[in-house]
N, C-alpha and C positions, 0 to 999 in steps of 0.2 A: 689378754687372755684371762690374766686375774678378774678383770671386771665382767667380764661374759658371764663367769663362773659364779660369782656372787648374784649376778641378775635372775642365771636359769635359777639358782636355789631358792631365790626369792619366790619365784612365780611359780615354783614346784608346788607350792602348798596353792589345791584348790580355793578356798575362801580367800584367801591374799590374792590370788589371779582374777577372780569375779569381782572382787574389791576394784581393783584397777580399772579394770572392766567396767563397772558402773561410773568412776569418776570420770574418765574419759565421753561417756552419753551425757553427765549433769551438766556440761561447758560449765561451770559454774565452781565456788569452793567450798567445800563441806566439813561437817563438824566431825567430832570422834562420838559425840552420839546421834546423828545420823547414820553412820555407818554402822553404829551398835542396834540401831533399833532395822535398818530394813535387812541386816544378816540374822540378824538376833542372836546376839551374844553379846556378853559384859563389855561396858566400855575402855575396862582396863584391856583386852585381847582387842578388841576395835584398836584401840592406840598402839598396840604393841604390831598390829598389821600395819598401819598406817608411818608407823617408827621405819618398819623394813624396808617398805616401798623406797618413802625418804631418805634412805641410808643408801641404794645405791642410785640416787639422784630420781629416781622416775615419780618420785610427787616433790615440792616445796611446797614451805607452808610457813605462816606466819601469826603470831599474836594478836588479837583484836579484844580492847576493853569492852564489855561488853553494858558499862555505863549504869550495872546495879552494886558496884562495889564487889570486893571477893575476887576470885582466881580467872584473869582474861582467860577468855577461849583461844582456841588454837584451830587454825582456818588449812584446812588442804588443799591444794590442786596442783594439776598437769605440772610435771618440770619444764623449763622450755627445751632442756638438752633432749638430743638424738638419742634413741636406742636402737643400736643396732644389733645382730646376732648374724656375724657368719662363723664357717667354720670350713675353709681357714680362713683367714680373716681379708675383705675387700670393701674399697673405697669408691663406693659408688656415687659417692657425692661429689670428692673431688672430678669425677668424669663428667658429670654433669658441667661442672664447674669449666671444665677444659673444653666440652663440648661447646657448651654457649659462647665461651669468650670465641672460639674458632668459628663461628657459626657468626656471630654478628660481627667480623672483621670482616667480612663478606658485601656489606652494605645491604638497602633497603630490599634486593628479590631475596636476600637471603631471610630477614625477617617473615620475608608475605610468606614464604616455605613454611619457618615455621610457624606460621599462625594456622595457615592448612592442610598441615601435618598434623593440629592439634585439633582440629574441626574433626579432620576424618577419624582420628582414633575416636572423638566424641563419639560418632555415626558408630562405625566399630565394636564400642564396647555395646552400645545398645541393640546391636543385631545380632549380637551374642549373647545377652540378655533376652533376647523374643526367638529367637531360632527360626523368623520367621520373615518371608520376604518384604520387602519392602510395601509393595503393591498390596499387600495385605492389612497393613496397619490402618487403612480408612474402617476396617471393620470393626477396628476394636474403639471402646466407648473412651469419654474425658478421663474418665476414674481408673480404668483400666492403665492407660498411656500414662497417668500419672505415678501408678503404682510400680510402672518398669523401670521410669525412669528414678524413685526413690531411694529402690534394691538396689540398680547400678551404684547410685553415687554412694551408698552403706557398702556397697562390694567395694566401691575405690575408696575408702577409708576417708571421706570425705566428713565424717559425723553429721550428717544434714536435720534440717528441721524444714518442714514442707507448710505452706495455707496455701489455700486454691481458692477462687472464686468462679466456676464454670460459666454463670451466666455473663459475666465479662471476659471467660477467658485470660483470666490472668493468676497466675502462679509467684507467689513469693517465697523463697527457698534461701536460708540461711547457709553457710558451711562452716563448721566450727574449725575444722583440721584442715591445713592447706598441705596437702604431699610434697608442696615444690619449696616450703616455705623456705628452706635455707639457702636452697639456688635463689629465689625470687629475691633474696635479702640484698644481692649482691648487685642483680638483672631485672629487678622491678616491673620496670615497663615490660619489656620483652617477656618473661614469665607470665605475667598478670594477662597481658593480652591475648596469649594464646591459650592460659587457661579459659576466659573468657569465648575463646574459640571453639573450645572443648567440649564447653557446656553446648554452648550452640548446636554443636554437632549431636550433643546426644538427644535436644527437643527436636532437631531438625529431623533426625530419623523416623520422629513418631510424627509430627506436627507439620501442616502444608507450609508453615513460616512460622519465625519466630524474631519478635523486638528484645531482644537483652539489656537491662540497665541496670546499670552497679549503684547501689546504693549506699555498701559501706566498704572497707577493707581494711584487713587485720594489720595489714603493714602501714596503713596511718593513724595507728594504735586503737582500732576497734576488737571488739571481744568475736567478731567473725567478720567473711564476707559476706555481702547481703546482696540478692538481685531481687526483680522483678522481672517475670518474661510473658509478654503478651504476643497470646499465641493462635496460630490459625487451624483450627480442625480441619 
């Protein structure tokens, strides 16, 4: 409860919540005058946001010489710890956790379940995204279907970054934030695949098929997942 407490007070101050907020869209780690120059205020108030965050774990950050002699910089980004905020307090990860183990003691149909359990919610969130029947989506253009499915994956906290090529049909889309990451840490395969399903399900909603290939993944210590999906109007 203590640490909840420190968190909500942290994030209470607008510009320290926008603060966060922007580091989490950079994937990347940022300076203290970075953050001074795109809020605009002194560096010393940039560090002392950047301090807070740090203090109840939601950024680390580490020293970098920066190779002209004088004071190394000091580098921010994401903590890897959880934050969570219930009230009263629940452990939705261990259920996860107890879910999957009981789930794959089941053997191979119990996998295929979930992997098309994870399809459909794909499909799902995207027709909740378009409000709109299925039979309808031939209507809508490359740029349009692509724009649905961006919103979703920003609505699923996925932090994505999107390139298209329309005349080949092919979509390359990064995901900086994995949701499942701490269950997957445990459940790899099983996670990874049916997130992969997922995705599937949400091009499949808009698109007459779609080829999915993984390109990179964050739990063989890349900075995100990466695909490519080559796709049929």
């Amino acid at each position: 409860m203590e640490q909840t407490l420190k968190i909500t007070n942290v994030l209470s101050d607008p510009t320290r919540y926008y603060i966060y907020q922007y580091i989490t869209q950079r994937h990347k780690e940022v300076t203290v005058q970075e953050i001074a120059d795109n809020f605009n205020i002194h560096p010393n108030v940039a560090r002392l946001h950047l301090s807070k965050l740090e203090d109840v774990n939601m950024l680390a950050s580490e020293t970098q010489k920066t190779g002209k002699g004088g004071r190394p910089s000091r580098l921010y980004r994401l903590s890897d710890d959880v934050i969570q905020l219930h009230f009263p307090y629940r452990d939705y990860q261990l259920l996860s956790k107890i879910a999957m183990q009981s789930l794959l003691s089941l053997g191979e149909a119990a996998k295929q379940a979930l992997y098309d359990t994870g399809k459909r919610f794909g499909q799902e969130l995207i027709e909740q995204e378009t409000s709109r029947p299925a039979q309808f989506n031939e209507s809508l253009s490359f740029e349009q279907k692509l724009n649905i499915i961006k919103n979703a994956a920003i609505m699923s906290g996925f932090h994505p970054e999107f390139e298209a090529n329309e005349e080949e049909s092919k979509i390359y889309f990064q995901i900086f934030n994995c949701p499942f990451k701490e269950v997957a840490e445990d459940f790899s395969e099983s996670v990874c695949n049916m997130h992969a399903e997922f995705l599937k399900g949400m091009f499949e909603a808009l698109f007459d098929s779609v080829e999915l290939v993984e390109r990179a993944n964050m739990l063989n210590g890349c900075e995100s997942c990466s695909y490519h999906a080559i796709v049929t109007k």
